[in-house]
N, C-alpha and C positions, 0 to 999 in steps of 0.2 A: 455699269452698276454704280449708284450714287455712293457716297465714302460717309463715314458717320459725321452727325453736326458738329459743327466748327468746338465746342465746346468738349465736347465726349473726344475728339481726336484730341484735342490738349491736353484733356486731363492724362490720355494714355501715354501720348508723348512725353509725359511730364513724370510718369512712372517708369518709362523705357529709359530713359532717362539716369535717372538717380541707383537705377538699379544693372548699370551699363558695366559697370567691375564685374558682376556676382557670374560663376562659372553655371551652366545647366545643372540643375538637379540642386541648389543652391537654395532653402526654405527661408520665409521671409514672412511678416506676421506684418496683419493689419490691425493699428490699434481703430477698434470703433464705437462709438461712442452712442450711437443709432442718428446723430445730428448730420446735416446735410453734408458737412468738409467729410465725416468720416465716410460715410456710406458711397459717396462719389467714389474717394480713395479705392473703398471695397471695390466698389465696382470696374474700376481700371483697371487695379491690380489682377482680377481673378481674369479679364480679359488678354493682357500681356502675358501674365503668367504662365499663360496655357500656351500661347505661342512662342515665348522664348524658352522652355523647359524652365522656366523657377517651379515649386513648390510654395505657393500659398495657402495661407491659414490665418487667423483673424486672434483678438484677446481684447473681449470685454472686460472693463473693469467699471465695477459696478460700485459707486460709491458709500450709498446706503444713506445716502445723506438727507432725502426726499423721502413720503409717503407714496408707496408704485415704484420707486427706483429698480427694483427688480425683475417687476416687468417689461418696464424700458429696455434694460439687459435682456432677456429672454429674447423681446422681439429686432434686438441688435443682430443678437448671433440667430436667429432664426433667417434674416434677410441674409447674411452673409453665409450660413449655410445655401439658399436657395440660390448665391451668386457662384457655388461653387467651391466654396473657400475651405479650406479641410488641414489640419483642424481648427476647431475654431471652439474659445478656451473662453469661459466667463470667470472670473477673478472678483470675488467681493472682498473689500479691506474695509479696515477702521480711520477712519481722518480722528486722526489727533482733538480731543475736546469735542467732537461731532459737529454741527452747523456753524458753531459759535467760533472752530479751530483755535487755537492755541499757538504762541512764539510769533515772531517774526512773521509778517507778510499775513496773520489771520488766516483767514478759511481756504484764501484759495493755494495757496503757501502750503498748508497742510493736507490740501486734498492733491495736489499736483506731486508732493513728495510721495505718497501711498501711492497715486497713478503711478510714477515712474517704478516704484521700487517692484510695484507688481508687473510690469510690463516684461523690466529686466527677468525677474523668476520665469514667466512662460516664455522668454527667448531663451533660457537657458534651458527650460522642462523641453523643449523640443527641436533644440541645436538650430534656432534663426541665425539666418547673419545679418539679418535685418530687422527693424522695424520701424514702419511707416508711419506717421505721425501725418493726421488731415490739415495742418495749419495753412490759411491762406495769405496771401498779400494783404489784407483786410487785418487780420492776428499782426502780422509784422508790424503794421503802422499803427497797430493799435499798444505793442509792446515797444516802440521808442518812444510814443506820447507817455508810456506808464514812466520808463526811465528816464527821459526829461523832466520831468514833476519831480522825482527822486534826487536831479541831481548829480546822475552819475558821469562815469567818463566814458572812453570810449570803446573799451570791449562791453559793454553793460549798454551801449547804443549802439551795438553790432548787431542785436538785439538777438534771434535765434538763425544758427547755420544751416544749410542745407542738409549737411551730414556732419553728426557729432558720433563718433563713438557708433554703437549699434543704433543710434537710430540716423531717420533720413526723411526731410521734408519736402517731397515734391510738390508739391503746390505752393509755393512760397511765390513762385509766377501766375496764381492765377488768384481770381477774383472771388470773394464770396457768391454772388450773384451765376459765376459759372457751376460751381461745385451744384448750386440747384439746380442749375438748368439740365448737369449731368443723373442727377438723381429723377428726373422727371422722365427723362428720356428712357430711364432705362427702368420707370416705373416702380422706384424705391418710395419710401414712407417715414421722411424722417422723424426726427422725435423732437419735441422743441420743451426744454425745461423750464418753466415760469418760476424755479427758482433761481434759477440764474439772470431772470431782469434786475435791472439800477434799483426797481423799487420792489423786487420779489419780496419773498418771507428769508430766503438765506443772507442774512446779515452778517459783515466781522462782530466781534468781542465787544465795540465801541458802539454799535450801532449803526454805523456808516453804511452805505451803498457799496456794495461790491464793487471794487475800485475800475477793473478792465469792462464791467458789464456799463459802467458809466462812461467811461468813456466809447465803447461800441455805440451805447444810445445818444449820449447829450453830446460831448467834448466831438468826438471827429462830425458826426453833422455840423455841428456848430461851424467848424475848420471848413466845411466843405461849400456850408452856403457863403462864407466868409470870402474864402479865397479861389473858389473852383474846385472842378471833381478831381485835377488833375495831383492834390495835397496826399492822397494816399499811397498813390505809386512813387509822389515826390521823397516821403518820409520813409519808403521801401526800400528808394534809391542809396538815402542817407544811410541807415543801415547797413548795405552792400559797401558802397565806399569806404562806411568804417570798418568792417571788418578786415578788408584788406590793405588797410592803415596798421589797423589793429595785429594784424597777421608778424607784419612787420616790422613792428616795433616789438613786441613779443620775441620775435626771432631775436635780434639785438641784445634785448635785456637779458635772455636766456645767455648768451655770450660773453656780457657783461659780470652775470653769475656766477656763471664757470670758471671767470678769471678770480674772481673773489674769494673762491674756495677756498681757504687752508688747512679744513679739514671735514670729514662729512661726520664722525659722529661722537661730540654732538655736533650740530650744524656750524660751522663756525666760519667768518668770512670778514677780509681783511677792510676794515672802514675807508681807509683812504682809497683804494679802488673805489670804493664805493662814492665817497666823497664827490672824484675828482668826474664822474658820470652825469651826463644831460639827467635834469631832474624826472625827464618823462621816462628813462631806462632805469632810475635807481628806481621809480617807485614800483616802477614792474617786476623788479629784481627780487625787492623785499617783499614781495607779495610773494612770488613765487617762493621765496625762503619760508616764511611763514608756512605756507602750506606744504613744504615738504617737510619742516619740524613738528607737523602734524593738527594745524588749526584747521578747523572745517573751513571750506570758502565759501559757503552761504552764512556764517557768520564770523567774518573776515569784513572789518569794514574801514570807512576813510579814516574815524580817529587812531583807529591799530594801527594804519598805516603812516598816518604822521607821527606816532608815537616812537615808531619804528625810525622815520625821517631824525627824530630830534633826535634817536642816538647816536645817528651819522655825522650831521652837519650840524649839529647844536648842543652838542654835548659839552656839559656844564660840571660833571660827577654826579647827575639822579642817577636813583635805581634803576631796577628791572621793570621792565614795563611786561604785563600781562595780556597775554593773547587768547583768543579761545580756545576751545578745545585742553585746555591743562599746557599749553605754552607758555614760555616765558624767554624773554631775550633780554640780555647784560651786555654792557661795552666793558672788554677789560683789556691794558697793552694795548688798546688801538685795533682789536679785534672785537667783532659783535656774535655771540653766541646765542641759540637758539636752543633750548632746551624742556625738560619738563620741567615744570615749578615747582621748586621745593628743592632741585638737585642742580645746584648750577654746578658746572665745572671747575676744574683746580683753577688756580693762576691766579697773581695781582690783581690790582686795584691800578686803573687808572692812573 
């Protein structure tokens, strides 16, 4: 008896896989989106699932962002009911400003933070221990070209894990081009939104081209006729390697941290530890200080953290330098406090 195409066995492998922890009887949700990555996903999952005893169920999230966006959703969870999937949850939110999105990162920045925050609610509405996210090898290297233009370092060119937290990306190994091939097979109907092209109608605040759907169209073609097909898996790779750079120097700074404590509240930790540290662990350090004295880390950024730097290793007697979220960090006696603003701590002056 022939085994399913080389394609459809991947994807499932690549579910069995990721979901190799989870005990029988263990519920696990597909986010889908009715696009090709999602509905392949759909479709592995409800195949595995059945024979490993997981409990699958799916959660549309439906952005409202389009004219018909709802119907897209409808015939999302319509296919993923007919895959078997139970339950299976449609979730419509508000993106922030609507098309045009608002803060940081624009439209897609705003529509990916309401995705996530609704996903976590119907993992929670129905006790998942998972959720599967359709992202391919394709997404990966299209998210270190976004972080390279940006600048960053290298947990931000780690780009996305396999498993963060509740959710888990199995297909970070596979191809855009397979995810179809699986949906064909198994006679799904994806959905393709023309406003998500370079030149659709869904524009940032500024007018610009959606930055990732630009680079999907112009920027990695570009790369590929440039250099060969071989630049997407290459930039996958990149990714991979730093994470597990990243892993590790993470682990370090974190230890580095710990030594620095001399007291946790307010945050307070002693500079010259901090000083006398490779500059790649202090700034890991201070980041992570930062965000346990309560700064978001999606607006946590380089100048904070050099700001941070200059009270270690360059402190002159300036003030408090100002974090977000209602942070604020002082050097006083050779100690760096981390506090809310407006309340610093007793103690001397420098």
């Amino acid at each position: 008896m022939a085994g399913p195409p080389p394609d459809v066995a991947a994807a499932r492998s690549a579910v069995r896989t990721v979901l190799g922890d989870l005990p029988p009887g263990a519920r696990v949700l597909v986010a889908c989106s009715g696009g090709a990555d999602s509905l392949a996903l759909a479709a592995a999952t409800a195949f595995v699932a059945a024979r490993e005893g997981w409990q699958a169920g799916a959660v549309v999230v439906d952005h409202k962002l389009a004219p018909g966006s709802g119907e897209v959703a409808a015939r999302a969870a319509a296919q993923c009911r007919d895959l078997g999937l139970d339950p299976v949850l449609v979730r419509a939110v508000d993106v922030r400003g609507g098309p045009g999105g608002t803060g940081a990162g624009g439209p897609e920045a705003a529509a990916r933070s309401a995705r996530y925050d609704a996903l976590a609610e119907a993992a929670t509405a129905v006790g998942a221990a998972a959720v599967l996210l359709g992202h391919t090898l394709d997404d990966q290297a299209e998210t270190v070209l976004l972080r390279l233009a940006r600048g960053s370092g290298i947990r931000s060119l780690a780009a996305m894990a396999p498993v963060r937290g509740l959710l888990r990306r199995p297909f970070l190994g596979l191809r855009r081009e397979q995810t179809e091939a699986v949906c064909r097979a198994a006679g799904l109907e994806p959905a393709r939104d023309p406003g998500n092209a370079a030149d659709g109608p869904w524009r940032a605040a500024d007018g610009s081209a959606l930055r990732r759907a630009a680079v999907r169209e112009r920027a990695l073609p570009a790369l590929v006729a440039a250099l060969g097909p071989g630049v997407v898996p290459a930039l996958a790779r990149t990714a991979e390697q730093l994470r597990r750079d990243g892993d590790l120097l993470d682990a370090q700074a974190g230890a580095l941290l710990d030594g620095a404590v001399v007291a946790a509240a307010p945050l307070t930790l002693d500079a010259a530890t901090l000083a006398a540290a490779h500059p790649a662990l202090r700034s890991r350090a201070l980041r992570t200080a930062a965000l346990r004295a309560g700064a978001p880390p999606g607006a946590l950024a380089a100048v904070h953290l050099d700001a941070l730097e200059a009270l270690v290793t360059g402190f002159h007697g300036q003030g408090a330098v100002q974090l977000p979220g209602g942070v604020e960090a002082r050097r006083r006696c050779g100690r760096l406090a981390l506090h809310p603003a407006g309340t610093p701590p007793g103690g001397g002056t420098e």
